[in-house]
C-alpha positions in Angstrom: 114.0 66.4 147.2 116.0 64.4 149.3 114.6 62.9 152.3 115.6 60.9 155.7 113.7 57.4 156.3 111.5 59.8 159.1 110.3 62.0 156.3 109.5 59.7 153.7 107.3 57.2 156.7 105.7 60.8 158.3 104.6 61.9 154.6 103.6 58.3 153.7 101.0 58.4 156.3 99.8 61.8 156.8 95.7 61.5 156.5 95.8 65.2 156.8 97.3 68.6 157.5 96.4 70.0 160.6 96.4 74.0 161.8 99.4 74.6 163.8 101.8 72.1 162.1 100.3 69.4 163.2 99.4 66.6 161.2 96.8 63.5 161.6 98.7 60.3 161.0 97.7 57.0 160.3 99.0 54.5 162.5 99.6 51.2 160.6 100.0 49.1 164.0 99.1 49.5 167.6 100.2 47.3 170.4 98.4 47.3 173.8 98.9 45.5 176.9 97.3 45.1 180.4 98.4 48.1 182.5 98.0 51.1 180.0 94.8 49.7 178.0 91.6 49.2 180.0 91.1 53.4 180.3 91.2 53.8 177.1 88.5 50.7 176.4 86.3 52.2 179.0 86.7 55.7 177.4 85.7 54.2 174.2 82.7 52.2 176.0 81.2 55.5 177.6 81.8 57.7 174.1 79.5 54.4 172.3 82.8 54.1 170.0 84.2 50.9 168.6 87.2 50.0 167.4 88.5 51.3 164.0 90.5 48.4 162.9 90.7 45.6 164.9 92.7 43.9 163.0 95.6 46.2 163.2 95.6 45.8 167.4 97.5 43.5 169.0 98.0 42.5 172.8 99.9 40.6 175.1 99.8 40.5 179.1 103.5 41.6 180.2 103.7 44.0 183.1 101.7 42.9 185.3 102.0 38.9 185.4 104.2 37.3 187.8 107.5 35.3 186.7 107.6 32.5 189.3 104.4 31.5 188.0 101.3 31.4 185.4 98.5 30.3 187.3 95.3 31.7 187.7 94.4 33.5 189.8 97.9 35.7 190.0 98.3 36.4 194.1 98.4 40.2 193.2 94.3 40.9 192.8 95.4 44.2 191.2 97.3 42.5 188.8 94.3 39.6 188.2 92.1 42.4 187.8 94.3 44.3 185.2 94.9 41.0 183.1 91.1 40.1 183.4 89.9 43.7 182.1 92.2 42.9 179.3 90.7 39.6 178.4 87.3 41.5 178.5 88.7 43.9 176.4 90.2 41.9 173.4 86.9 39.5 173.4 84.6 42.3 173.2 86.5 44.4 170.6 87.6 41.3 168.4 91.4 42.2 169.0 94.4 39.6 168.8 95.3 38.6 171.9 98.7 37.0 172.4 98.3 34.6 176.2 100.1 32.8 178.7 97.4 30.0 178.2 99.0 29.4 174.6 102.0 29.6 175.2 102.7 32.6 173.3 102.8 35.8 176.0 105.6 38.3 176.0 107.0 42.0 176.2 104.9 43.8 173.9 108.2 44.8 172.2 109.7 41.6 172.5 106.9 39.5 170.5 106.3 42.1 167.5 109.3 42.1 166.1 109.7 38.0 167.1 106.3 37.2 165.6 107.1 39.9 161.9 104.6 42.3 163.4 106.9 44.5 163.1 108.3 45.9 159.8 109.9 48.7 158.2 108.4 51.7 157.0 104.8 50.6 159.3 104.1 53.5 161.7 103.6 52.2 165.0 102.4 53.0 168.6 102.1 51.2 171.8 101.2 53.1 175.4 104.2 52.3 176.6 107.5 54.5 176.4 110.2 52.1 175.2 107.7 51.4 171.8 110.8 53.3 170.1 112.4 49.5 170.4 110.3 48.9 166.8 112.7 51.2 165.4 115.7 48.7 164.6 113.6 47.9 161.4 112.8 51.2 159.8 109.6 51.9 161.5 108.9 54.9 163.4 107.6 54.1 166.8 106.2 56.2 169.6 105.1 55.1 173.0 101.4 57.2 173.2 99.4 58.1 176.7 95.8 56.5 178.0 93.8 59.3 175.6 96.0 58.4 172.8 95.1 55.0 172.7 91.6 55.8 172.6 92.0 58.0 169.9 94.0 55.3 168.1 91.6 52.1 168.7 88.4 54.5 167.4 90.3 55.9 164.7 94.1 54.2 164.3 94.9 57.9 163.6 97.3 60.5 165.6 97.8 64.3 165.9 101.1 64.6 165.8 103.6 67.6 164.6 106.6 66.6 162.3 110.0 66.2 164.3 113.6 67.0 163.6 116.0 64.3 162.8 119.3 63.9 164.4 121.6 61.9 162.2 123.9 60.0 165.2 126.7 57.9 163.2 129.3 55.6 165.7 132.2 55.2 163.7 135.2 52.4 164.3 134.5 49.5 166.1 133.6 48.7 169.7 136.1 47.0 172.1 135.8 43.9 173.2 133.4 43.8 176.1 131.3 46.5 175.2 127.9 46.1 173.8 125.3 47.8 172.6 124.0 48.7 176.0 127.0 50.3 176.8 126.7 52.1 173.3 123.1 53.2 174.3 124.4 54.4 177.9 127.3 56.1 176.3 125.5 58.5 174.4 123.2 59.4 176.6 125.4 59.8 179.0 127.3 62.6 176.4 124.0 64.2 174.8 121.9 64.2 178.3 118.5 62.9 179.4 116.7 65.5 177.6 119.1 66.2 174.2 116.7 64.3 172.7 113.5 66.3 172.8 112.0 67.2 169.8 114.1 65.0 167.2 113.9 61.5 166.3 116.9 60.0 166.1 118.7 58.1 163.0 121.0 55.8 164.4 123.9 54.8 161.7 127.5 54.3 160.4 129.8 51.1 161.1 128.7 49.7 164.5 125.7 50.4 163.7 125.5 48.3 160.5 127.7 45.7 161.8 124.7 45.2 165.0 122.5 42.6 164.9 118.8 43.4 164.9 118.8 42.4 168.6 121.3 44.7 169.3 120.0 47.5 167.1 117.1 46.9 169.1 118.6 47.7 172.4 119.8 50.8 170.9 116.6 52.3 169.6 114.7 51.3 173.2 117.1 53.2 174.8 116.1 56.5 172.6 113.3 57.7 174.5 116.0 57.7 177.8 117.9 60.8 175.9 114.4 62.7 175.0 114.1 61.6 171.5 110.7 60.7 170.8 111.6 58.0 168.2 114.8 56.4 166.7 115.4 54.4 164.0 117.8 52.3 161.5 117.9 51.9 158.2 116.4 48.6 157.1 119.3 46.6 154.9 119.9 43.3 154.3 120.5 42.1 158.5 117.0 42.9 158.8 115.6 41.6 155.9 117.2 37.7 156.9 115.9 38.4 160.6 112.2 39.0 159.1 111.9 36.4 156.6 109.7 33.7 157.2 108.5 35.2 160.5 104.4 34.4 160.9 103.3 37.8 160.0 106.0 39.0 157.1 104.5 38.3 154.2 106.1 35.7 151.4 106.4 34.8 148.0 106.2 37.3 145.1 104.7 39.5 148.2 108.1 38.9 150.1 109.9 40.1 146.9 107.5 43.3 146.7 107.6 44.4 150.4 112.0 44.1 150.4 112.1 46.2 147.2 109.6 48.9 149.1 111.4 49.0 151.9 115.0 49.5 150.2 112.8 52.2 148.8 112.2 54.0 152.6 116.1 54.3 153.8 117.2 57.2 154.4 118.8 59.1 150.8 122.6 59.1 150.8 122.2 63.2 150.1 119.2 63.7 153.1 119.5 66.8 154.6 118.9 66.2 158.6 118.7 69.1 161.7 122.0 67.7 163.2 124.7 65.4 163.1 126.4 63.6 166.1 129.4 61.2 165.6 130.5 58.9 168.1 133.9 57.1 167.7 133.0 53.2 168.9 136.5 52.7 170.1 136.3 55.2 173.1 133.0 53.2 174.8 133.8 51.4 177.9 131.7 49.0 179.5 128.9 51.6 181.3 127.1 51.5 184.1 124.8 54.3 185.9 125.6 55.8 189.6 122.5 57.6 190.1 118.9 58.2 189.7 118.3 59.5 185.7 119.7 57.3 182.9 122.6 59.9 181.7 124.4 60.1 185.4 126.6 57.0 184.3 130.4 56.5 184.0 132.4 53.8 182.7 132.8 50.6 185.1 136.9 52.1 185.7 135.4 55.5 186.7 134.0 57.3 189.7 131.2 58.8 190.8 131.4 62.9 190.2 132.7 65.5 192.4 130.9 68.6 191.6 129.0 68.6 194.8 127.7 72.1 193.7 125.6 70.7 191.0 122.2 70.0 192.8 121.0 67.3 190.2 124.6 65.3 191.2 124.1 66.1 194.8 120.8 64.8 195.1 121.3 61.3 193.3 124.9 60.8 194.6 122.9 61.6 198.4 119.9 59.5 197.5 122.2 56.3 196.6 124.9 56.9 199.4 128.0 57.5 197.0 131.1 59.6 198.1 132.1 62.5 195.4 135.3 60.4 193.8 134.3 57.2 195.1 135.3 54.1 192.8 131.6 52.6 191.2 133.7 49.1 190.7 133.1 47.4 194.2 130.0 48.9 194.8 128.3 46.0 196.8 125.1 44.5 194.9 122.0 42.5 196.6 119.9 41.8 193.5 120.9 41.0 189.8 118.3 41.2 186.9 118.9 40.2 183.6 116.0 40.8 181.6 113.2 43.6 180.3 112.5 44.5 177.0 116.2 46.3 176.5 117.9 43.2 177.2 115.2 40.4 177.2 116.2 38.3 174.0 117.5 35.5 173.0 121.5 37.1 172.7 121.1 38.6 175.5 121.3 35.6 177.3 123.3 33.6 175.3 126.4 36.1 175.3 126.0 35.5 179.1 125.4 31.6 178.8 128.9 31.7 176.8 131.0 33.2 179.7 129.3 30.8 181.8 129.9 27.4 180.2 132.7 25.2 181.0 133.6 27.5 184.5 133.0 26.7 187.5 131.4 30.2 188.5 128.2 30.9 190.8 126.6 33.9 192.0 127.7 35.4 195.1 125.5 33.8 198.0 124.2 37.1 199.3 123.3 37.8 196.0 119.2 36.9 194.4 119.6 37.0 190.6 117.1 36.9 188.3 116.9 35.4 184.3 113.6 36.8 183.0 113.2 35.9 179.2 111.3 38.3 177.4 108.8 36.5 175.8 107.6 32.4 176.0 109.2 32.0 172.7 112.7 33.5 174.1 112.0 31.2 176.6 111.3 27.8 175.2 114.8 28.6 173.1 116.8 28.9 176.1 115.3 25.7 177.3 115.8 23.9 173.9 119.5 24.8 174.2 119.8 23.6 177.4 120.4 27.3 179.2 118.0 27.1 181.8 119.8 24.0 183.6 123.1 26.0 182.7 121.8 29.2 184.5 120.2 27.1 187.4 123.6 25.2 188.3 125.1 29.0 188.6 122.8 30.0 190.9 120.3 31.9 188.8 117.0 31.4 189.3 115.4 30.8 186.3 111.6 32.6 185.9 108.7 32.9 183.1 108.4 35.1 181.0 107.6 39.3 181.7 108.8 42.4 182.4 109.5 41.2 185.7 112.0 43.8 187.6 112.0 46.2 185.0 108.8 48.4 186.4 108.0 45.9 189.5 104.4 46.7 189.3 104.2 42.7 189.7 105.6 40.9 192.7 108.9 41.2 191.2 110.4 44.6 193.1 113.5 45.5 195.7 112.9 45.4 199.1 114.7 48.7 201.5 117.8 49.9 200.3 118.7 47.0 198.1 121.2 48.0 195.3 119.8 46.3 192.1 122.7 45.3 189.0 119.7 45.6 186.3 120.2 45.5 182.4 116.7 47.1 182.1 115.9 50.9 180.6 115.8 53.3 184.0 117.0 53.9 186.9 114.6 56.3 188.6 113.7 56.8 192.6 111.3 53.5 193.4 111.7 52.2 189.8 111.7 48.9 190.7 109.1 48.7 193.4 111.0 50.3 196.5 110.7 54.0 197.0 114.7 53.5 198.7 116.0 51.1 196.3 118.3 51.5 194.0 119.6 50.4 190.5 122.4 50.2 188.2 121.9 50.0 184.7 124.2 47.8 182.9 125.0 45.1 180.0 123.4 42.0 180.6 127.3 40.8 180.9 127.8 43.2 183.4 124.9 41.9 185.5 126.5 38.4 185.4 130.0 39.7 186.5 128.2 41.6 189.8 126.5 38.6 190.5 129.4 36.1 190.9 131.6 38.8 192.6 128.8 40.3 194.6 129.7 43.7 193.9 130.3 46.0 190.5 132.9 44.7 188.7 134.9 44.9 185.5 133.2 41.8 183.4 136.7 42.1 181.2 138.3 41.2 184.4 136.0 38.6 185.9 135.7 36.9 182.6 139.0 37.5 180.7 138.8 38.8 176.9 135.7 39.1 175.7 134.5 39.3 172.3 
């Protein structure tokens, strides 16, 4: 029978039926990392459990350390003490631990797919909601709660039921200026926060397969922001030449084995799937959000709604000061952050390095913008290149290595009412550290074009055409 690439991974790793649809499910990797872990250690401490399979756990600090710098200790002793029960953690349990002190740190969902962790067909599951990132390759990847991750370090199992698939195919192709962000923003912006909830979503058709992984990437972190649980591509031939040779992909005759088992995972041209969404590509403008959940965004040419009479519009348009009809290009900004595990990688930065070179453009001098690479590898790149003295000389300041801005549980946060241009995942009331601060999600172009004019602006303006 015919089956989507969800069906085949779910039935691959069912361990056993369970009453009430629910299945137990092997999980074939599991990523922690300082904030969400240290519960579910002590939980296994006071149950006298141990860890199932070590050697299937990996961990990296990445919330909680501090971008401006890596020594010891961090100024935050919340933050010391989260990193330090981590440390514990990995040396008492025999787990991998990826650290600052090597040089090899990052977003958890930055450095698995950068280090071949990652791969198509695995099952995966971090405590962290945007785990659905590991999707781009053909995995299926939840984000899991405190309990969970006990339940997967003593057993690398889950109860979990089987969900729906949505089948979501973007036809044509994208204008110039709009990326995958604005792709990711689009649609939730047309299915709604919660369309999502109960499917896992197939992401496919032409822009889609013309993405790179990194982009692909953006696009399945973004899934859990429209109440899918998962989403996913099918692995082809872009993410086979992104994995090879990566420290954890296997090679040789083993290489040759694992590509022709993971051709064997796509989806079936005939699957059958609970719905079907198509998106014509074309239509997508540049996006950026107005309010205070992920779908209330409108294109960088709109305005901010009218229909005062709905209390979910009334409440965010009240909360961020807008005007019903009021123009969202102009919109004054005080911070910029171009980072997070959406838009953290290497491209991500270079598509904004290349509108930079050979101008004479700075940010706006009211303006504090932020470069956070994703991980220490993304980082030593953009030095390698030479980025980090182009970003400087613009006026960016240039940190280490985190999620930074994204969550702001580190020293990284808004201050007061402080409008934020942000190319991370959410835009929530005191997402980024101030209960009265507020962000706009956005490309990480689009984050460069409000920081050299100051305010929200049209980056196919600022910059000219872009490609």
């Amino acid at each position: 029978m015919p089956k989507s690439l969800y069906e085949k991974v779910f039935d691959r790793h069912v361990v056993r039926p369970l009453t009430g649809g629910q299945h137990q499910l092997f999980i074939g990797l599991h990523l922690i990392h300082e904030v969400t872990s240290p519960p579910a250690f002590q939980d296994l401490r006071d149950r006298g459990l141990t860890v199932r399979h070590p050697e299937r756990t990996f961990a990296t600090q990445d919330h909680a350390n501090p971008t401006t710098s890596l020594l010891r200790p961090y100024a935050d002793r919340e933050n010391e003490g989260q990193v330090q029960a981590l440390e514990r953690n990995v040396e008492a349990f025999g787990i991998r631990y990826f650290s600052p002190e090597r040089g090899e740190h990052g977003i958890v969902h930055v450095i698995g797919p950068e280090l071949g962790l990652t791969q198509p067909g695995m099952t995966i599951a971090c405590g962290d909601s945007h785990t659905p990132t590991h999707g781009a390759f053909g995995a299926i990847a939840f984000g899991i709660g405190t309990s969970q991750i006990r339940d997967v370090l003593a057993t690398q199992t889950l109860v979990m039921e089987k969900l729906k698939v949505r089948r979501i195919e973007i036809t044509g192709r994208l204008r110039p200026g709009v990326y995958a962000k604005d792709v990711a923003l689009h649609l939730i912006n047309v299915m709604g926060a919660k369309g999502g909830v109960g499917f896992a979503h197939e992401f496919a058709g032409p822009v889609v397969e013309r993405f790179s992984m990194e982009e692909r990437m953006t696009l399945c972190n973004m899934a859990i922001e429209g109440g899918a649980r998962c989403g996913y591509v099918n692995p082809d031939a872009t993410t086979y030449a992104w994995l090879r040779g990566r420290p954890y992909v296997p090679g040789g005759a083993a290489w040759e084995r694992a590509v022709r088992d993971w051709d064997s995972i796509r989806s079936d041209i005939d699957a059958p799937y609970d719905d079907l969404v198509t998106i014509d590509g074309s239509t997508i403008e540049p996006m950026v959000t107005w309010g205070v959940s992920v779908d209330q965004s409108v294109p960088v040419t709109g305005t901010i709604p009218t229909d005062t009479e709905d209390a979910g519009i009334a409440d965010a348009a009240d909360f961020m000061g807008w005007q019903p009809g009021q123009a969202i290009a102009g919109t004054p900004i005080d911070v910029a952050f171009i980072g997070s595990c959406t838009n953290g990688r290497l491209s991500d930065f270079q598509a904004v390095a290349d509108l930079l070179a050979g101008r004479d453009l700075k940010v706006a001098p009211h303006v504090k913008a932020l470069i956070v690479p994703g991980s220490q590898q993304v980082r030593n790149e953009l030095v390698a290149r030479g980025l980090d003295k182009l970003f400087v000389t613009a006026g960016f300041e240039f940190r280490e290595a985190g999620c930074s801005m994204c969550l702001a549980i580190n020293p990284d946060r808004l201050e007061g009412r402080q409008v934020c241009a942000s190319s991370s995942n959410r835009n929530f009331k005191g997402r980024q550290g101030s209960p009265t601060g507020r962000t706009l999600l956005m490309s990480p172009v689009m984050v460069a074009a409000a920081a050299i004019a100051g305010a929200v602006t049209d980056p196919r303006t600022l910059f000219g055409t872009l490609q």
